[in-house]
C-alpha positions in Angstrom: 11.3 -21.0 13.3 14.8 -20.4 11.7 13.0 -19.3 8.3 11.1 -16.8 10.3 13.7 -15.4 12.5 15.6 -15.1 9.1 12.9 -12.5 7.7 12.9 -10.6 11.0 16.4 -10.3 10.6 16.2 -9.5 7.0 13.3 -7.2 8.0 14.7 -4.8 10.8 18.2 -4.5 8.5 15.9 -2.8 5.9 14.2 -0.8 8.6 17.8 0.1 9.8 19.2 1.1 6.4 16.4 3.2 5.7 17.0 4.8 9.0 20.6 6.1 8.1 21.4 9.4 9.3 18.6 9.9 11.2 18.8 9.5 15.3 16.7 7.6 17.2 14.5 10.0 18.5 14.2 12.3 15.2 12.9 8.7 14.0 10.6 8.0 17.4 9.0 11.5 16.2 8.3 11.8 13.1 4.4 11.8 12.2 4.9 8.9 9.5 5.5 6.3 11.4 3.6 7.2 14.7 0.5 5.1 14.8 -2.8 7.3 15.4 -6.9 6.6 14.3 -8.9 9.0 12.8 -12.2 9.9 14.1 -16.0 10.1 12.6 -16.7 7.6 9.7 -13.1 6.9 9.1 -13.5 4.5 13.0 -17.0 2.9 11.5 -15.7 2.0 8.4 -12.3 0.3 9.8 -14.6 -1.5 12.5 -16.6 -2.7 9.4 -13.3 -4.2 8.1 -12.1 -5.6 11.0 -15.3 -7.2 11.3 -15.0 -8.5 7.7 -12.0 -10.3 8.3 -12.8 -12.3 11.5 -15.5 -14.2 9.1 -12.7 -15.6 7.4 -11.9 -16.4 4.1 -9.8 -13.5 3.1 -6.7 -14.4 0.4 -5.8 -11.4 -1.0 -6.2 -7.8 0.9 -5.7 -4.6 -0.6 -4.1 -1.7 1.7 -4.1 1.8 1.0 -6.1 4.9 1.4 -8.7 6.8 -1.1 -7.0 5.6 -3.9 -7.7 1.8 -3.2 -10.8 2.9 -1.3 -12.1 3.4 -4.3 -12.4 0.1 -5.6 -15.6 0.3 -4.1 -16.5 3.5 -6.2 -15.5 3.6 -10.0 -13.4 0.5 -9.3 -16.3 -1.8 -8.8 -17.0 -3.7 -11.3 -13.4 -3.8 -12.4 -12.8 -5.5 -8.9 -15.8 -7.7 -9.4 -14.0 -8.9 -13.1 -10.4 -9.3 -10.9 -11.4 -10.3 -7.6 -14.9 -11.4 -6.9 -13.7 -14.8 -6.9 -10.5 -14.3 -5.1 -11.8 -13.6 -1.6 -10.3 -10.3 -1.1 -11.2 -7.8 0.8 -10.8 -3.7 0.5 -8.8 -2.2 3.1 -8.2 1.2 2.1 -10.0 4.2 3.3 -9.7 7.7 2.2 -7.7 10.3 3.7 -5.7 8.1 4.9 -1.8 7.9 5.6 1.2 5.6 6.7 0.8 6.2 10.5 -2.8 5.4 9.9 -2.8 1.9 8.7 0.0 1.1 10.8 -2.5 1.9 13.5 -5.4 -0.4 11.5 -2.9 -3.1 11.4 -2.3 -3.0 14.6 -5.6 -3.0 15.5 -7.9 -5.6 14.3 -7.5 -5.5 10.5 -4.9 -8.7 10.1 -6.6 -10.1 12.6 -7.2 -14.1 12.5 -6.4 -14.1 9.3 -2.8 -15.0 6.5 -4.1 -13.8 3.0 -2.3 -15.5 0.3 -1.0 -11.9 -0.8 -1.5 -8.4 0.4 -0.9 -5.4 -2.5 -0.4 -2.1 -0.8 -0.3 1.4 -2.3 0.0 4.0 0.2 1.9 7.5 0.7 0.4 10.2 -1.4 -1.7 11.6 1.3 1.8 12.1 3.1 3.8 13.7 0.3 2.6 17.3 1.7 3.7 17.0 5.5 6.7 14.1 5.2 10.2 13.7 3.5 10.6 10.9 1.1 12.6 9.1 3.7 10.0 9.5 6.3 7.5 7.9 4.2 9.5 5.2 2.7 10.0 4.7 6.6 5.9 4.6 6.8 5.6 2.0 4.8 8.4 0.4 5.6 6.9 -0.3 9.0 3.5 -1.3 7.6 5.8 -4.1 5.5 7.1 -5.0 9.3 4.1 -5.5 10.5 2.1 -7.6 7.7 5.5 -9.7 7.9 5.0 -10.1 12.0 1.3 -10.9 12.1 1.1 -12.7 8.7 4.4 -14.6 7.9 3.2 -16.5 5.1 1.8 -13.5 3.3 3.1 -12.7 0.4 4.0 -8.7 0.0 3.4 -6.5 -3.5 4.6 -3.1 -2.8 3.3 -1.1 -5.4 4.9 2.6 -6.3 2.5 5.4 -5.3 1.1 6.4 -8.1 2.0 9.4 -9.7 -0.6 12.6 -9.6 -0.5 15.9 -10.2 -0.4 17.4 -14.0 3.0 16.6 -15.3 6.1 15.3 -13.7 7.0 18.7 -12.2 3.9 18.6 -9.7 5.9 19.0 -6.2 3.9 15.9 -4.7 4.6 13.7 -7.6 8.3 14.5 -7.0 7.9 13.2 -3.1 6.4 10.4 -4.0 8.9 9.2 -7.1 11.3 10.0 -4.7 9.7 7.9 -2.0 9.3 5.3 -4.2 12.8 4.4 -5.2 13.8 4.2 -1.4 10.6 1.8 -0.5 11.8 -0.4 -3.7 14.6 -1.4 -1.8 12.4 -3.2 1.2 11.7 -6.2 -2.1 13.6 -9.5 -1.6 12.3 -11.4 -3.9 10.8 -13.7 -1.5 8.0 -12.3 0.4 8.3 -8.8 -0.6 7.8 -7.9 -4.1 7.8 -3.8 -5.7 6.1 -2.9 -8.5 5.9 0.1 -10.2 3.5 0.6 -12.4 2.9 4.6 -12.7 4.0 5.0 -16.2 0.9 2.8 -17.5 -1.5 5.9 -16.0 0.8 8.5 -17.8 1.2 9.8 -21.8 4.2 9.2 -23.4 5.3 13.2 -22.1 4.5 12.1 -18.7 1.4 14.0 -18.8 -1.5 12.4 -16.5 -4.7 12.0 -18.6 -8.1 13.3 -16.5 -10.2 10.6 -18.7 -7.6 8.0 -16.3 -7.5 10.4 -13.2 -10.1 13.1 -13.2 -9.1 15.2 -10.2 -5.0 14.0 -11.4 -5.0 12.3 -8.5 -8.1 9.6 -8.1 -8.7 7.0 -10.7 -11.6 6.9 -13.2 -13.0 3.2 -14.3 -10.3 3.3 -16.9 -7.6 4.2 -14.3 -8.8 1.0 -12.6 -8.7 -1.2 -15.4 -5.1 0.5 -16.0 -4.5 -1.1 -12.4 -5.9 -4.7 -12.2 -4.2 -5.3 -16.1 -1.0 -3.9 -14.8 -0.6 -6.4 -11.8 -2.5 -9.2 -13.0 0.5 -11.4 -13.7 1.9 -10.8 -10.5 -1.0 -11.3 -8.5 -1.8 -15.1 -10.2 1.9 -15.9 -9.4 2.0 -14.7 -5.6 -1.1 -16.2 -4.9 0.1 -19.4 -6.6 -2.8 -19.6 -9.1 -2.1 -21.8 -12.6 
């Protein structure tokens, strides 16, 4: 009990820090961290998940939108190699931003279950619409959440990936920005960042279509980029020899 009310301490003084400067009600408002669903195929597919987790048997959960969706797509048989035996399961689903897997999580897709480790990459679909601070504050409440409902779970916060030709792209700036205010939710404990955007990238900073195609959504070799890039991390969260 006191290690728990420890990390919901530790927790809400992140959330607090990365609310500075901004009033109560500007925070209450903003679209990043108000929790809505989606409608059409994106309801199906997230009642698909949430039945996939009540079976059980989940250690390892991957969050995030198209990006991770995609695991499914050109990622599949890289995920098959990485995770087939892991028990994980693909929570991601395209389109989709912070205030919308806040909403998933609060919905059904933790449900009955405490993965060994949950990896989460989210943000780029709200680098058009939010500040960097907003969506640091997005995922900042998804890390709240996972910590609530799933104590034990470990947290790898990845970097939102850059996209975009070159580092002057105007969403590639909101999420680097973005990204060096969500670092600061790691402790070391639970929650773990890692940023892992320069492995997608030529030495110019240049992004590579033959890795990202549309500069933005990862080939097969993008994904192979991925699962490499974390590996290491992944086997020591999840406690694997």
């Amino acid at each position: 009990m006191l290690q728990r009310s420890m990390i919901t301490v530790l927790t809400g003084f992140l959330l607090a820090a990365l609310s500075t400067g901004v009033s109560a009600d500007e925070k209450k408002q903003h679209s990043a961290i108000k929790p809505v669903p989606r409608k059409g195929g994106w309801m199906k597919r997230h009642e698909a998940m949430n039945a996939r987790v009540k079976k059980g048997n989940v250690d390892l959960v991957f969050i995030g939108d198209s990006i991770t969706q995609g695991w499914e797509r050109n990622g599949r048989k890289v995920w098959e190699e990485h995770y087939g035996k892991r028990n994980a399961v693909n929570l991601g689903i395209s389109g989709d931003r912070t205030q919308h897997v806040i909403w998933r999580l609060q919905n059904g897709n933790l449900e009955g279950i405490e993965p060994k480790l949950a990896v989460i990459m989210i943000g780029t679909n709200n680098s058009g619409d939010n500040t960097p601070r907003e969506i640091a504050e997005g995922t900042a409440e998804i890390v709240k959440i996972i910590r609530k409902a799933c104590p034990k779970t470990k947290i790898l916060l990845l970097a939102t990936f850059p996209r975009g030709k070159d580092a002057n792209d105007k969403r590639r700036i909101v999420n680097r920005s973005s990204n060096a205010i969500t670092a600061k939710l790691a402790d070391g404990k639970q929650v773990f960042f890692l940023d892992i955007g320069k492995k997608f990238l030529e030495e110019d900073g240049t992004l590579p279509r033959r890795i990202m195609p549309d500069l933005l959504h990862l080939s097969q070799e993008g994904y192979r980029i991925w699962a490499a890039a974390i590996e290491a991390e992944v086997k020591k969260l999840m406690g694997e020899k």
